[in-house]
C-alpha positions in Angstrom: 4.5 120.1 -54.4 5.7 123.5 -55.1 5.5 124.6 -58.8 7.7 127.5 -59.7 6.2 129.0 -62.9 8.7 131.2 -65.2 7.2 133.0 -67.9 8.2 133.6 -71.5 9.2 137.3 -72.9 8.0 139.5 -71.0 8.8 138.0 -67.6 5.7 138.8 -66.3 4.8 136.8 -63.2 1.4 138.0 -63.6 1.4 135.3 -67.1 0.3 132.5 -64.5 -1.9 134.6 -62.2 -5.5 131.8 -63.8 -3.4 129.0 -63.5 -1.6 129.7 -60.3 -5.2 129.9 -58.7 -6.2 126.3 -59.9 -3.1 124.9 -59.0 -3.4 126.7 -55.3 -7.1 124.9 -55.7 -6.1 121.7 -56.4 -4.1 121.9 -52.7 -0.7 122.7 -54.3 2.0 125.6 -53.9 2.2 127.7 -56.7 5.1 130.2 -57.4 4.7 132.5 -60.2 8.3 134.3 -60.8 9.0 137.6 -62.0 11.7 138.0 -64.1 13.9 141.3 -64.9 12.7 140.9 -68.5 12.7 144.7 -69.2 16.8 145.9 -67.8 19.1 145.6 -70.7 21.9 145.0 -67.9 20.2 141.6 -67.0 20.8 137.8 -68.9 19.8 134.6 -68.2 22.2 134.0 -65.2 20.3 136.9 -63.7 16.9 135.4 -64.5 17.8 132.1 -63.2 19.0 134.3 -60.1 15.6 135.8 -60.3 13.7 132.6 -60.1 15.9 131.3 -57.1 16.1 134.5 -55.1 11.9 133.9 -55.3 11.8 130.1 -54.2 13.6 130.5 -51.5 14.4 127.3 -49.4 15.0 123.9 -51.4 11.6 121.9 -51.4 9.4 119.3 -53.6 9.9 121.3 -56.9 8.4 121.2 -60.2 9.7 124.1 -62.4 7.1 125.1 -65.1 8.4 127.4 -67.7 6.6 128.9 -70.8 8.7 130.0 -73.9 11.5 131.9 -73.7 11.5 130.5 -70.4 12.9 127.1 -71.5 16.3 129.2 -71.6 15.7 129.8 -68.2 14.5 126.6 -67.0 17.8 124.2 -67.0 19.6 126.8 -64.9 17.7 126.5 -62.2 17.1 122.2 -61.9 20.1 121.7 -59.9 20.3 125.1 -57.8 16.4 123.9 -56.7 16.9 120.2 -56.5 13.8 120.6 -59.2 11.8 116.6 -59.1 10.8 117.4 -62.8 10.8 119.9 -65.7 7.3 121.1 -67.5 7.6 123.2 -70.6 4.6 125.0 -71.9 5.0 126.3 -76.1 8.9 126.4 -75.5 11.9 127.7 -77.2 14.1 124.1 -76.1 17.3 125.3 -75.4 20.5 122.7 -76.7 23.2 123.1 -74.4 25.6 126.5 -75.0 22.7 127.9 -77.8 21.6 131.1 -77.1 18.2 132.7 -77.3 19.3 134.6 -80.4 20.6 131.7 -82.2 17.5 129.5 -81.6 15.1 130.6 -84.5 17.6 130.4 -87.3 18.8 127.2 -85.9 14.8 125.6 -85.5 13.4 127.4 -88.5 10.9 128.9 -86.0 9.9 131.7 -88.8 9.6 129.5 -91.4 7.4 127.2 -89.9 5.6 129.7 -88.4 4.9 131.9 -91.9 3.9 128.4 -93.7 1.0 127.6 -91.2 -0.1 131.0 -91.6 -0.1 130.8 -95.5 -1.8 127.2 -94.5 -4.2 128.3 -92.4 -5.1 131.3 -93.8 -4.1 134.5 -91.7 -1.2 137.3 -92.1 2.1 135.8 -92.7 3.6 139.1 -91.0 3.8 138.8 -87.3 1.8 141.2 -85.3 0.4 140.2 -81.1 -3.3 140.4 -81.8 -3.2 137.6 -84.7 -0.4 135.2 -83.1 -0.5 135.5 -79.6 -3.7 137.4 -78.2 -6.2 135.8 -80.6 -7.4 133.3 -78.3 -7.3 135.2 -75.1 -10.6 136.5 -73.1 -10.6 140.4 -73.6 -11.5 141.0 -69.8 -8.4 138.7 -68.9 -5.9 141.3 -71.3 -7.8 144.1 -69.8 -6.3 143.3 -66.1 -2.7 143.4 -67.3 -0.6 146.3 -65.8 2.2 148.4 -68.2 5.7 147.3 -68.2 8.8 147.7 -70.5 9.8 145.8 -73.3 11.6 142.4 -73.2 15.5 143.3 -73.4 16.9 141.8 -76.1 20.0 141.5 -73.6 19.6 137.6 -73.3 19.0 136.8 -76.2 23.2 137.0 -76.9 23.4 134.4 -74.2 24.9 130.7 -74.1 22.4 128.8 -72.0 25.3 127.2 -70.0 23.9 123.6 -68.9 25.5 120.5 -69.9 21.7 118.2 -70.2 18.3 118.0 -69.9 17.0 116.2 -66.2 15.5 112.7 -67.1 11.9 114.0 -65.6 10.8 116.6 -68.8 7.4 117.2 -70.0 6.2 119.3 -73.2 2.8 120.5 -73.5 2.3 122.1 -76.5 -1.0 124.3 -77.3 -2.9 122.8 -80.3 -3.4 126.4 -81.1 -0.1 128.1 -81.4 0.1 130.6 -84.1 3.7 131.8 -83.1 5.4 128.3 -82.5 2.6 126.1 -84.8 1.9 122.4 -82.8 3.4 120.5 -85.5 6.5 122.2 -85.7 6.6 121.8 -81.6 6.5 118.5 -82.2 9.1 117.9 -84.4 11.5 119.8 -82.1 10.6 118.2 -78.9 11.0 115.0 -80.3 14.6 116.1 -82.1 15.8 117.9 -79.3 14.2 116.0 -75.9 13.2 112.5 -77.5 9.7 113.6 -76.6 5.8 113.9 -77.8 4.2 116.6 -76.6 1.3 116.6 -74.4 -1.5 118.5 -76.9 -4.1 120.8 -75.1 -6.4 123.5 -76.5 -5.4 127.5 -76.6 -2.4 129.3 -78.5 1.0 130.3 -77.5 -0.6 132.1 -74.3 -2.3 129.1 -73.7 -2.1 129.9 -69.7 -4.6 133.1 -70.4 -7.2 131.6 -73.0 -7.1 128.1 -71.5 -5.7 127.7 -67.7 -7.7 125.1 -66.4 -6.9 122.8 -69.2 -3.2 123.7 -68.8 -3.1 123.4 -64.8 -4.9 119.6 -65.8 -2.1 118.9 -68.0 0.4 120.2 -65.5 -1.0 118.1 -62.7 -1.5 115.0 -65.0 2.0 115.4 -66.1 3.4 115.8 -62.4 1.3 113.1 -60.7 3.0 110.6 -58.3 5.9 113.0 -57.9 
C-alpha cells in the first residue's frame, strides 16, 4: 500500500516526516507531498498537480490528507485510482465550496472561540496556544524556514462532484483550532460519518504519530 500524505497550510511535506517513518516501519510506502503552499500564483488545481506530479505511476493508494488538505484531497482520488480517503482534523470540502467560504459556512470560529471560553484559554487565536501546545519542542526545533501559506486558494471552488465511498475521519481529541466536537458534527453532516478519536491537537501528526499511523493503518486494513 502506498499512502500519499498531503498536508494542511503550510504544505510542508516535512508535516508527516514521524509518521511517515512508522508507516515505512510497519512495511508500507509512504509518500509525504510538498505542496506550493507559499506562491500566490498557485491554487488547488496546482496542488492537486503537485501531489500527482509526486506519486508518479498509478498504484495501491491511500491518500491521507490533514486540514486544509481535505480541499486538496478529492482532486486527486480519480487522477490516482486512490482505494480509500483518510482525513486527519479536516476542513471537509462540499462540492464547488472554496477554502475561503468554508469557515463562515461551518462556523469554524465560533466553535472554536466557545471551547476556548469552555475550556479555559485565550479566545484570540495565536500558534503556540492552538496548534503547537501539544507538540514536543525538539520535534518544532527541526523544522526548516519557509513562506507563508498563500491565501491564493483559498478563492477556489473545490471542483469535484462526490466524496469516494471509502472515507475515514480521524479527528484529534485535542484540537484547539477545529475543537473534536465540532469535528464531529461536521463529519457526520457533511460525510455521514463518526470520527475516529485519537489523542493530540490539530498537529496531531507531531505530538502524537504513532497513535495516528495506528489509526491510519486500522482505518486502511484489508485494503
Amino acid at each position: 500500500m502506498a499512502y500519499v500524505l498531503i498536508p494542511g497550510a503550510g504544505g510542508r511535506a516535512w508535516y508527516w516526516h514521524l509518521v511517515a517513518a512508522r508507516l515505512t516501519a510497519d512495511g508500507e510506502e509512504a509518500i509525504p507531498v510538498e505542496l506550493p503552499a507559499d506562491d500566490d500564483t498557485k491554487g488547488l488545481s496546482d496542488y492537486a498537480q503537485a501531489v500527482v506530479d509526486v506519486v508518479g505511476p498509478v498504484r495501491h493508494v491511500v491518500i491521507v490528507a490533514a486540514s486544509l488538505g481535505a480541499f486538496t484531497a478529492p482532486l486527486v482520488v480519480d487522477a490516482l485510482r486512490a482505494v480509500a480517503v483518510v482525513l486527519v482534523n479536516p476542513m471537509i470540502p462540499r462540492p464547488g465550496e472554496t477554502p475561503g467560504a468554508w469557515w463562515a459556512n461551518t462556523g469554524a470560529v465560533e466553535a472554536r472561540t466557545l471551547n476556548a471560553s469552555r475550556l479555559g484559554y485565550p479566545a484570540e487565536f495565536d500558534p503556540g496556544s492552538y496548534l503547537f501546545h501539544d507538540v514536543p519542542p525538539q520535534v518544532l526545533a527541526s523544522v526548516t524556514p519557509k513562506g507563508e501559506q498563500s491565501q491564493r486558494p483559498f478563492r477556489d471552488p473545490c471542483a469535484f462532484s462526490s466524496w469516494p465511498e471509502d472515507v475515514t475521519v480521524i479527528a484529534g481529541r485535542d484540537d484547539r483550532f477545529f475543537p473534536v466536537e465540532f469535528q464531529q458534527q461536521l463529519a457526520r453532516e457533511r460525510l455521514g460519518l463518526e470520527p475516529v478519536i485519537v489523542p493530540g491537537g490539530h498537529l496531531v501528526a507531531l505530538s502524537y504519530p504513532g497513535e495516528l499511523a495506528t489509526a491510519i493503518l486500522a482505518a486502511t486494513q484489508g485494503l
